[in-house]
mmCIF file of the N, C-alpha and C atoms, coordinates in Angstrom:
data_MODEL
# 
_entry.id   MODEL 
# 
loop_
_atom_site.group_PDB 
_atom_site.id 
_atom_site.type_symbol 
_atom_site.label_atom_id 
_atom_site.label_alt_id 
_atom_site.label_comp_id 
_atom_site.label_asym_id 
_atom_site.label_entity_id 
_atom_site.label_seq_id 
_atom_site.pdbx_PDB_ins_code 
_atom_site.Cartn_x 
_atom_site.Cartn_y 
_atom_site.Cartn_z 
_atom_site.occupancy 
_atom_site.B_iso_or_equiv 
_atom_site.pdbx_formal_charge 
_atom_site.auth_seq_id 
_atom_site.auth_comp_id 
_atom_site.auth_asym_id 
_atom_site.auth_atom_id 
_atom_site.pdbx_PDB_model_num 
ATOM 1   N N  . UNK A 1 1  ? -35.737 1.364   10.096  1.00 0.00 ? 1  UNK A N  1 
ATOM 2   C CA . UNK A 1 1  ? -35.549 2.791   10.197  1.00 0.00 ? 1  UNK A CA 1 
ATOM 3   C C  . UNK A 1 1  ? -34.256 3.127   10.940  1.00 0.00 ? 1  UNK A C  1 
ATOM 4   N N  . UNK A 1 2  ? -34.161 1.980   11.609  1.00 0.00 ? 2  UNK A N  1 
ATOM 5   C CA . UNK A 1 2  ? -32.698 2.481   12.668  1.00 0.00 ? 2  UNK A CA 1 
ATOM 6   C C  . UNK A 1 2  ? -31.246 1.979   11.951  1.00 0.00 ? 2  UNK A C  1 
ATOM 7   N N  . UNK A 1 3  ? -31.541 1.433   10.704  1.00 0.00 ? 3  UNK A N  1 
ATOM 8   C CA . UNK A 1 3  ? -30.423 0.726   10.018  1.00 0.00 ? 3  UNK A CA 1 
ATOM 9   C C  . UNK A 1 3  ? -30.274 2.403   8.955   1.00 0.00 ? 3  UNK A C  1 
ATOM 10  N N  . UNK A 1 4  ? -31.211 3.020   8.543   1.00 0.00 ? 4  UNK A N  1 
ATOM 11  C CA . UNK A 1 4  ? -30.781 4.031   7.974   1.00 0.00 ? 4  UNK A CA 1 
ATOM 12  C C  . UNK A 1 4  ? -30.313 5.303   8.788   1.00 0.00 ? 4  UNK A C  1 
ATOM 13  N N  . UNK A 1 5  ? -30.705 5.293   9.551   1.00 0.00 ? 5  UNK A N  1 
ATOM 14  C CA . UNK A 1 5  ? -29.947 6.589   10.262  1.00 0.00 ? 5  UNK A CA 1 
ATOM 15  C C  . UNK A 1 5  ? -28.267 6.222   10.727  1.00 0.00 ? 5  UNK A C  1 
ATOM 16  N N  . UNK A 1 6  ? -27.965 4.734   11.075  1.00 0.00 ? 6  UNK A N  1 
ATOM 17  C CA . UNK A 1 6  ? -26.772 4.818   10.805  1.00 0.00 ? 6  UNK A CA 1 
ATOM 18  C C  . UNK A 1 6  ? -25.929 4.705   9.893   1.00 0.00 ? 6  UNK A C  1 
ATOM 19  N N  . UNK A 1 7  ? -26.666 4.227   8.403   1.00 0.00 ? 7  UNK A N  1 
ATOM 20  C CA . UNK A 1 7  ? -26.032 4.485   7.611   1.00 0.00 ? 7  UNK A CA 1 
ATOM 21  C C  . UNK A 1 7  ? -26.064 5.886   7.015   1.00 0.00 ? 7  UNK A C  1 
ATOM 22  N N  . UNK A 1 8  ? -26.728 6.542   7.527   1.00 0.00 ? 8  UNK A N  1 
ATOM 23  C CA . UNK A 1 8  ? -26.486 8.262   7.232   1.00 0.00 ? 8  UNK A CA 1 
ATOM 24  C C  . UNK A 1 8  ? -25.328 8.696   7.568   1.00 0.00 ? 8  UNK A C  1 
ATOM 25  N N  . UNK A 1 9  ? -25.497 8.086   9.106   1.00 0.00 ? 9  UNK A N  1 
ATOM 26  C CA . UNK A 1 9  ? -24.543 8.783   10.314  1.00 0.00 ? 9  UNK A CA 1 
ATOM 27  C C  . UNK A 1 9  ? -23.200 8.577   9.935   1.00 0.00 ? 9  UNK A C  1 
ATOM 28  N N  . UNK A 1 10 ? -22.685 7.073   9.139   1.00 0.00 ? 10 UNK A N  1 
ATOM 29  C CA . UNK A 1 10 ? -21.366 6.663   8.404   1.00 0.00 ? 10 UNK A CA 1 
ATOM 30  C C  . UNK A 1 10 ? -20.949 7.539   7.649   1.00 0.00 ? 10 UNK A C  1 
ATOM 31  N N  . UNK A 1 11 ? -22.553 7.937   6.728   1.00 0.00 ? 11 UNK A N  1 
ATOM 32  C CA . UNK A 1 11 ? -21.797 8.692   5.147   1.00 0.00 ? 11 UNK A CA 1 
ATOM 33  C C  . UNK A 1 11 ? -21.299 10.562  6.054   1.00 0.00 ? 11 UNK A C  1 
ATOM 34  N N  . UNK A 1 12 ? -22.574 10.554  6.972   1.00 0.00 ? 12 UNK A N  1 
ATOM 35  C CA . UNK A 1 12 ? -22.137 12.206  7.040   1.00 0.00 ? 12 UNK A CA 1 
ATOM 36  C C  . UNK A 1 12 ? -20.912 12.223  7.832   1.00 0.00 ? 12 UNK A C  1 
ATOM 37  N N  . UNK A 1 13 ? -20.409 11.126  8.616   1.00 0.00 ? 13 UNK A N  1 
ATOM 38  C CA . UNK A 1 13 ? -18.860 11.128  9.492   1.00 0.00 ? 13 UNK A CA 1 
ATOM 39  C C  . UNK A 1 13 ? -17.654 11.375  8.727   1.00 0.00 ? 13 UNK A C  1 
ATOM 40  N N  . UNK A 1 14 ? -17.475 10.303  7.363   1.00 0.00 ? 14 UNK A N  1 
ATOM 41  C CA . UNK A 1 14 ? -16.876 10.085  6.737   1.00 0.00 ? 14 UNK A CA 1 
ATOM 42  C C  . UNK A 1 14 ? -16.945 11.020  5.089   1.00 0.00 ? 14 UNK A C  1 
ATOM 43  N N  . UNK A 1 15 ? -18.226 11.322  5.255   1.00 0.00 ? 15 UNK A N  1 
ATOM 44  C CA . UNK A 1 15 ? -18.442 11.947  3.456   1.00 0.00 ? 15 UNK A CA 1 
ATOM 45  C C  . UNK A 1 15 ? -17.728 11.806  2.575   1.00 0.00 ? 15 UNK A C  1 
ATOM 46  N N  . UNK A 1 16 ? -16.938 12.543  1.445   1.00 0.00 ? 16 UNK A N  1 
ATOM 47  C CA . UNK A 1 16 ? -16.074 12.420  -0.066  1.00 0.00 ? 16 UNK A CA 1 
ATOM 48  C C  . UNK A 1 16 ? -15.069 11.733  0.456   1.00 0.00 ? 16 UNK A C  1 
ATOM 49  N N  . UNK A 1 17 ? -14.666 12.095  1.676   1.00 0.00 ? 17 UNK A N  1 
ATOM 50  C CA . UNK A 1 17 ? -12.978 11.932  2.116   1.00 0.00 ? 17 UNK A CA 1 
ATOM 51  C C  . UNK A 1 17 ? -12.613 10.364  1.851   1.00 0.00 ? 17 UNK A C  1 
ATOM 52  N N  . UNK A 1 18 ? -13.896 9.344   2.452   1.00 0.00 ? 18 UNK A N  1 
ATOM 53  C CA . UNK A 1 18 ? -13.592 8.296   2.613   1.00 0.00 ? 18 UNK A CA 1 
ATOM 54  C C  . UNK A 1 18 ? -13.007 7.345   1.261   1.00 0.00 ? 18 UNK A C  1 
ATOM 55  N N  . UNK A 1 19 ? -13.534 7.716   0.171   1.00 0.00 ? 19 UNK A N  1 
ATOM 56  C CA . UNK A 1 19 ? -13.158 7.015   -0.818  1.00 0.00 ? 19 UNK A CA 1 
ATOM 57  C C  . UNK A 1 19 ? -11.679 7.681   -1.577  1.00 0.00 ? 19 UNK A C  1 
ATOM 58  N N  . UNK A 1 20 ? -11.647 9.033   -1.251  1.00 0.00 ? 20 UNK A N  1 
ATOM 59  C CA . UNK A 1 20 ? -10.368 9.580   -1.581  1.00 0.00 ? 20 UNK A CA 1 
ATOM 60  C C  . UNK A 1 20 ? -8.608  8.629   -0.326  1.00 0.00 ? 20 UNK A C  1 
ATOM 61  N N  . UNK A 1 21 ? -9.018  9.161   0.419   1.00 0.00 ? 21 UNK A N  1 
ATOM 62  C CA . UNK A 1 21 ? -8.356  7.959   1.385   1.00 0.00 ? 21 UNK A CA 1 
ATOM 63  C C  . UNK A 1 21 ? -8.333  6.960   1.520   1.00 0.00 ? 21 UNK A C  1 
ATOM 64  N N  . UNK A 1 22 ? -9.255  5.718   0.730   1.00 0.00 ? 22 UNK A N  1 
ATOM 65  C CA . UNK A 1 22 ? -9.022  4.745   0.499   1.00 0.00 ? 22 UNK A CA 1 
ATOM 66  C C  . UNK A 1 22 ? -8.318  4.037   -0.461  1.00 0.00 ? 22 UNK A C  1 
ATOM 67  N N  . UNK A 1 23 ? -8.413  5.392   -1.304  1.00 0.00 ? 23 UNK A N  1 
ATOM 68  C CA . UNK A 1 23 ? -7.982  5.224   -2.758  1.00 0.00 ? 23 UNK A CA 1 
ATOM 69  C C  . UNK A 1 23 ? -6.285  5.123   -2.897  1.00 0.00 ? 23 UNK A C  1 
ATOM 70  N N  . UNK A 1 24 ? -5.815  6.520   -2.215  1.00 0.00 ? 24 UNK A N  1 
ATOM 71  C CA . UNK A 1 24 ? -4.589  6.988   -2.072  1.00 0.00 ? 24 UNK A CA 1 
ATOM 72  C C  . UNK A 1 24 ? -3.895  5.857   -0.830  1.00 0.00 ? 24 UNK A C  1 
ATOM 73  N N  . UNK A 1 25 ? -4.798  5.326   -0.402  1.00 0.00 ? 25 UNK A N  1 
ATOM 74  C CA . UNK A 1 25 ? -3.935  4.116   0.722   1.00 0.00 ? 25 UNK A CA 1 
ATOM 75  C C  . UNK A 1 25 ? -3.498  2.992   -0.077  1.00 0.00 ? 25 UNK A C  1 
ATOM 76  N N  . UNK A 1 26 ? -4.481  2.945   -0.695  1.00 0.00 ? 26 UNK A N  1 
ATOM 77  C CA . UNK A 1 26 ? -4.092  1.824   -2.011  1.00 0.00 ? 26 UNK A CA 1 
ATOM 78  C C  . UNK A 1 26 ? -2.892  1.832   -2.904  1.00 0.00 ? 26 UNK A C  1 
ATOM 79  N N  . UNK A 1 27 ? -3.176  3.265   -3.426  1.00 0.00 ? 27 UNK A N  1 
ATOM 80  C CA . UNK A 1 27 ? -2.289  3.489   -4.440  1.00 0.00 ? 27 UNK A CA 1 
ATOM 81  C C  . UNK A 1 27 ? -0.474  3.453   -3.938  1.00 0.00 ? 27 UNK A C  1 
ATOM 82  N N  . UNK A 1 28 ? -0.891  4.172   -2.809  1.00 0.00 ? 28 UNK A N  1 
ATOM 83  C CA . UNK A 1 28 ? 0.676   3.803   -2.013  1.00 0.00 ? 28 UNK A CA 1 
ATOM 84  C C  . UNK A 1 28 ? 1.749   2.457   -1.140  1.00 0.00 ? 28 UNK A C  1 
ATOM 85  N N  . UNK A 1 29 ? 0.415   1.776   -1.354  1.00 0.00 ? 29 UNK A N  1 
ATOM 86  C CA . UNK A 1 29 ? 0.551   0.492   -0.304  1.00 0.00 ? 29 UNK A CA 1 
ATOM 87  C C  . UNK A 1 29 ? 0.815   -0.441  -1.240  1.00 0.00 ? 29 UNK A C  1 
ATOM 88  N N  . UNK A 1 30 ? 0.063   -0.344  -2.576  1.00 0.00 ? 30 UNK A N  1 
ATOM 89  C CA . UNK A 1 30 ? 0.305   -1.751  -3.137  1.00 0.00 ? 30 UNK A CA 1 
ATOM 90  C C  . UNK A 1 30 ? 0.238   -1.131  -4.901  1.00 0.00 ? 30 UNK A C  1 
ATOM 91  N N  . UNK A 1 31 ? 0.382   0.109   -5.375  1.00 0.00 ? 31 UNK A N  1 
ATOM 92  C CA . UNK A 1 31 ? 0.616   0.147   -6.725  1.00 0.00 ? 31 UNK A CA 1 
ATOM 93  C C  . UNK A 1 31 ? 1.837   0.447   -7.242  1.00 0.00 ? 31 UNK A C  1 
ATOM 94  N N  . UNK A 1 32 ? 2.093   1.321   -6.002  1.00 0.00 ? 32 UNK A N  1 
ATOM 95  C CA . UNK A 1 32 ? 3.667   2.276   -6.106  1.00 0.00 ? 32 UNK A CA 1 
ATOM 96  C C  . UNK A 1 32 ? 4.974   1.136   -6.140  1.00 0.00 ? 32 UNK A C  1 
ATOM 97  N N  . UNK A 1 33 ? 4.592   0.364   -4.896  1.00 0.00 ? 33 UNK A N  1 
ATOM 98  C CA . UNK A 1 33 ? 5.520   -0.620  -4.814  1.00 0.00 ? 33 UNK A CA 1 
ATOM 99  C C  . UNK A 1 33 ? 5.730   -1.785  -5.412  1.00 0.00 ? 33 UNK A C  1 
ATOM 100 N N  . UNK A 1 34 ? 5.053   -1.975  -6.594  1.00 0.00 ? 34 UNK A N  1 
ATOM 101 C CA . UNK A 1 34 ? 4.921   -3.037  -7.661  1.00 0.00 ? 34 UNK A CA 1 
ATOM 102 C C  . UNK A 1 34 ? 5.324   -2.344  -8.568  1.00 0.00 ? 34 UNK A C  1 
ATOM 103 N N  . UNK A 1 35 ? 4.611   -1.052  -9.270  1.00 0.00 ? 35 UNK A N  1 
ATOM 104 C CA . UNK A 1 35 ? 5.477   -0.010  -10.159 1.00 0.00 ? 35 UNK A CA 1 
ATOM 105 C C  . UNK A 1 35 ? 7.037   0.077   -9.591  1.00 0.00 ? 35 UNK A C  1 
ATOM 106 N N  . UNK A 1 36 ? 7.078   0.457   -8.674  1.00 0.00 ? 36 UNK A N  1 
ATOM 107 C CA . UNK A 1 36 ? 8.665   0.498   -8.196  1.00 0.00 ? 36 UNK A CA 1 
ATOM 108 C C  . UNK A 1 36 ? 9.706   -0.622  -8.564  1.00 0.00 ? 36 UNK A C  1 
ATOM 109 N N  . UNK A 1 37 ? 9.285   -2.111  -8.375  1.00 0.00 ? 37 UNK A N  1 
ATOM 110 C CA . UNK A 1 37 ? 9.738   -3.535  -8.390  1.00 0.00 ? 37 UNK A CA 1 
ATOM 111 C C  . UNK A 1 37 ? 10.337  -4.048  -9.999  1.00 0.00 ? 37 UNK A C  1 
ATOM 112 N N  . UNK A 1 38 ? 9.320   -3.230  -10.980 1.00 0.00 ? 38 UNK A N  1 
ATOM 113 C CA . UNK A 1 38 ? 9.104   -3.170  -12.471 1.00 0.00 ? 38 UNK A CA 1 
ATOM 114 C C  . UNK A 1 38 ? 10.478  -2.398  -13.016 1.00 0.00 ? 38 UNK A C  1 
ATOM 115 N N  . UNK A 1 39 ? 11.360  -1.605  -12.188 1.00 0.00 ? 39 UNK A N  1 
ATOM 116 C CA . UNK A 1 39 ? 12.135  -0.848  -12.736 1.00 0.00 ? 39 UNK A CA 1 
ATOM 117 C C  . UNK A 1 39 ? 13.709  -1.490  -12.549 1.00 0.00 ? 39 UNK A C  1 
ATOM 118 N N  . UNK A 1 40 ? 14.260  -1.542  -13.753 1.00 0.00 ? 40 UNK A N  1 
ATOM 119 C CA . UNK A 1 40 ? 15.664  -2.332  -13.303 1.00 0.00 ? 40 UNK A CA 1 
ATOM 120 C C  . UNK A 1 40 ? 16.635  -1.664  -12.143 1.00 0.00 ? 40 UNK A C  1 
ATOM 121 N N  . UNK A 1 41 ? 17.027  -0.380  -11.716 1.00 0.00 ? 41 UNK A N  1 
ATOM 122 C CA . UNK A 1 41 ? 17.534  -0.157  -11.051 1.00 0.00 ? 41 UNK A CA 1 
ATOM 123 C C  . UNK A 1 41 ? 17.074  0.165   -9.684  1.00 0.00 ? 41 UNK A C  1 
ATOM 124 N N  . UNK A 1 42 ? 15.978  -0.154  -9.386  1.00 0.00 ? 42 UNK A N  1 
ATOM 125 C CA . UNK A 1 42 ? 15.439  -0.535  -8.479  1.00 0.00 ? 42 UNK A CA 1 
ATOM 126 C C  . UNK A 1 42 ? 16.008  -2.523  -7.753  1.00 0.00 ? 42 UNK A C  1 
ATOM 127 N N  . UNK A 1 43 ? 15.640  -2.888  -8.971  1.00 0.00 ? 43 UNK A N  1 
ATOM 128 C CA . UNK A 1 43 ? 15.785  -4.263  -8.930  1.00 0.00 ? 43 UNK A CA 1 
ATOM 129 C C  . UNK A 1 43 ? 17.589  -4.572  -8.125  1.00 0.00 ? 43 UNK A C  1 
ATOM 130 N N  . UNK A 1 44 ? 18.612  -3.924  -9.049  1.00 0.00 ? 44 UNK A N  1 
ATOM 131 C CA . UNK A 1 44 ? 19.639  -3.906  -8.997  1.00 0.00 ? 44 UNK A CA 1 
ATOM 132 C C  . UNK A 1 44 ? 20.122  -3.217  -7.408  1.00 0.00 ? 44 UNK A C  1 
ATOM 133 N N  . UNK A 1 45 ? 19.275  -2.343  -7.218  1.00 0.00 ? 45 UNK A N  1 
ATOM 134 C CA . UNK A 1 45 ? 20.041  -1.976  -5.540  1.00 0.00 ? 45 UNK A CA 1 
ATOM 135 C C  . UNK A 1 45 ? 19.056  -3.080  -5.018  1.00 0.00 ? 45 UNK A C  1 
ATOM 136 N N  . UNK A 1 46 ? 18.195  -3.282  -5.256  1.00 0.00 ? 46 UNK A N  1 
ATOM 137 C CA . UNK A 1 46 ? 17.249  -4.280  -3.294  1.00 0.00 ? 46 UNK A CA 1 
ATOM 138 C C  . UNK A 1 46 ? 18.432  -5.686  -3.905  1.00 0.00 ? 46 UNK A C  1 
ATOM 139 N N  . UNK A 1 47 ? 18.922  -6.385  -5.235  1.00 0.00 ? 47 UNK A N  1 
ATOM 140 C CA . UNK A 1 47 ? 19.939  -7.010  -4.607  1.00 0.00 ? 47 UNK A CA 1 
ATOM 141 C C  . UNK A 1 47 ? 21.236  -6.530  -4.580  1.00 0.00 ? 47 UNK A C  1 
ATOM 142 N N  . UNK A 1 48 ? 21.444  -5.911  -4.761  1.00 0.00 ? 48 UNK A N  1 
ATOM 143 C CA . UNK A 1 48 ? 23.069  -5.372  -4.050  1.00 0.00 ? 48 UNK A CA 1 
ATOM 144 C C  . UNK A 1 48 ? 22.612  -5.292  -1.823  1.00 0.00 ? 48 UNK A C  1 
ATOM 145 N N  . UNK A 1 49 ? 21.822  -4.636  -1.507  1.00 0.00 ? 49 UNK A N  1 
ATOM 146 C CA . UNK A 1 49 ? 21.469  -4.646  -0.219  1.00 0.00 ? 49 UNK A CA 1 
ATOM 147 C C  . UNK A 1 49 ? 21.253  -5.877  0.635   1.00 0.00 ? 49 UNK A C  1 
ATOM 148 N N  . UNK A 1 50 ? 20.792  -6.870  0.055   1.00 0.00 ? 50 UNK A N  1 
ATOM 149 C CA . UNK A 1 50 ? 20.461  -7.713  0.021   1.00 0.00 ? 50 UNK A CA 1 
ATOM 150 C C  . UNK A 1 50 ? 21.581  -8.846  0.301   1.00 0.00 ? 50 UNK A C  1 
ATOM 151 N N  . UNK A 1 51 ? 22.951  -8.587  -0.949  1.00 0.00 ? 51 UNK A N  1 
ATOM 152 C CA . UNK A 1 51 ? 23.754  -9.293  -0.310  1.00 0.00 ? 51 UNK A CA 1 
ATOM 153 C C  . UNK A 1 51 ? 25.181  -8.715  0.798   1.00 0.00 ? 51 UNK A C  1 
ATOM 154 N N  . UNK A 1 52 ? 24.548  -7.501  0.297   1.00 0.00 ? 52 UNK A N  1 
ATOM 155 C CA . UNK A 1 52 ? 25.142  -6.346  2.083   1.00 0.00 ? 52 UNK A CA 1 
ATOM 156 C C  . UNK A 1 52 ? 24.899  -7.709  3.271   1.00 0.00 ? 52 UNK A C  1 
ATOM 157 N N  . UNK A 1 53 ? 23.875  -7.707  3.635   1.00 0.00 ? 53 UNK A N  1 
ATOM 158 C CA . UNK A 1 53 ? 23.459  -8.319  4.470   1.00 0.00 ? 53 UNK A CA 1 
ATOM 159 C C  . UNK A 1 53 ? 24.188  -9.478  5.439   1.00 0.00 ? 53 UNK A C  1 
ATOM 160 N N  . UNK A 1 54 ? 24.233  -9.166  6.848   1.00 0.00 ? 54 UNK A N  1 
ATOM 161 C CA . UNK A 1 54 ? 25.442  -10.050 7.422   1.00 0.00 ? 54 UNK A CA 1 
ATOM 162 C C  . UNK A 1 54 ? 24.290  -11.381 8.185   1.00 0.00 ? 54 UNK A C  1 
ATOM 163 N N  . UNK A 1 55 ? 23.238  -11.592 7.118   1.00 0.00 ? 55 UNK A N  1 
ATOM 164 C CA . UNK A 1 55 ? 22.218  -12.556 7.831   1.00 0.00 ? 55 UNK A CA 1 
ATOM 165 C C  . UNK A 1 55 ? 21.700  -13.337 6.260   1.00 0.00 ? 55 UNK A C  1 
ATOM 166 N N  . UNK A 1 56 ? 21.489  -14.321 6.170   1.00 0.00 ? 56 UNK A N  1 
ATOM 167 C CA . UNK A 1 56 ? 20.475  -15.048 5.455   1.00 0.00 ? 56 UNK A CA 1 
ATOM 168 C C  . UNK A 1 56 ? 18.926  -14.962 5.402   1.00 0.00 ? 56 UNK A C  1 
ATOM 169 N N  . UNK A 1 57 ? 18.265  -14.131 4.419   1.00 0.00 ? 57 UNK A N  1 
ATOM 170 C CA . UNK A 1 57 ? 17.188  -14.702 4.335   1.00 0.00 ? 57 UNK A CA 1 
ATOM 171 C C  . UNK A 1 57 ? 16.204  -15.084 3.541   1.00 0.00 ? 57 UNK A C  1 
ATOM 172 N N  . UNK A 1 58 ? 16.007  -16.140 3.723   1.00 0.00 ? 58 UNK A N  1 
ATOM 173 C CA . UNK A 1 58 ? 15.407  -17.649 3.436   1.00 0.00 ? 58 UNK A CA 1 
ATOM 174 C C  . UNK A 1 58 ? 14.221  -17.151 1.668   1.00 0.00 ? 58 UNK A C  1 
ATOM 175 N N  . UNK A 1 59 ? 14.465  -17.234 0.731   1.00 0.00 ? 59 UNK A N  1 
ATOM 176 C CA . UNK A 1 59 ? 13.647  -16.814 -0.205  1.00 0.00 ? 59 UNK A CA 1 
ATOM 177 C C  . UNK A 1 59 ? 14.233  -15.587 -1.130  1.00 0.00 ? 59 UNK A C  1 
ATOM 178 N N  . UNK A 1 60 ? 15.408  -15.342 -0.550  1.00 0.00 ? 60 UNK A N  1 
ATOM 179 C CA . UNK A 1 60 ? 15.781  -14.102 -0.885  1.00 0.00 ? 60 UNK A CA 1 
ATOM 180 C C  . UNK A 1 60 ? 17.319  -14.491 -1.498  1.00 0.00 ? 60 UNK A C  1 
ATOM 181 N N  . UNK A 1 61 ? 17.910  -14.578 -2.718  1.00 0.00 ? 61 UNK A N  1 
ATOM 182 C CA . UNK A 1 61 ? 18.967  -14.451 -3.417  1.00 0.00 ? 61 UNK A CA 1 
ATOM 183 C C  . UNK A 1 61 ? 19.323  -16.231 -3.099  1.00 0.00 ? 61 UNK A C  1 
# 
């Protein structure tokens, strides 16, 4: 009985929001920036910046 009242207590803290905010954390964290990666001129500036760079690093060009 005491395992459901805190799982009440989760849903009524958190309610709709939680899966909307999980969603949109996602979508920005790890869809955008793979969509982004997919585009040639994207591609073309991170290496132009890249060999800006007055350092080496290791995996990169």
């Amino acid at each position: 009985m005491i395992e459901k009242k805190e799982r009440h207590g989760f849903l009524k803290k958190f309610g709709k929001w939680a899966p909307i905010i999980g969603g949109a954390w996602v979508l920005l964290n790890i869809f955008l920036p793979l969509a982004l990666l997919r585009i040639p001129a994207v591609q073309k500036f991170l290496v132009a910046v890249g060999e800006k760079l007055p350092f080496h690093i290791p995996g990169i060009g």
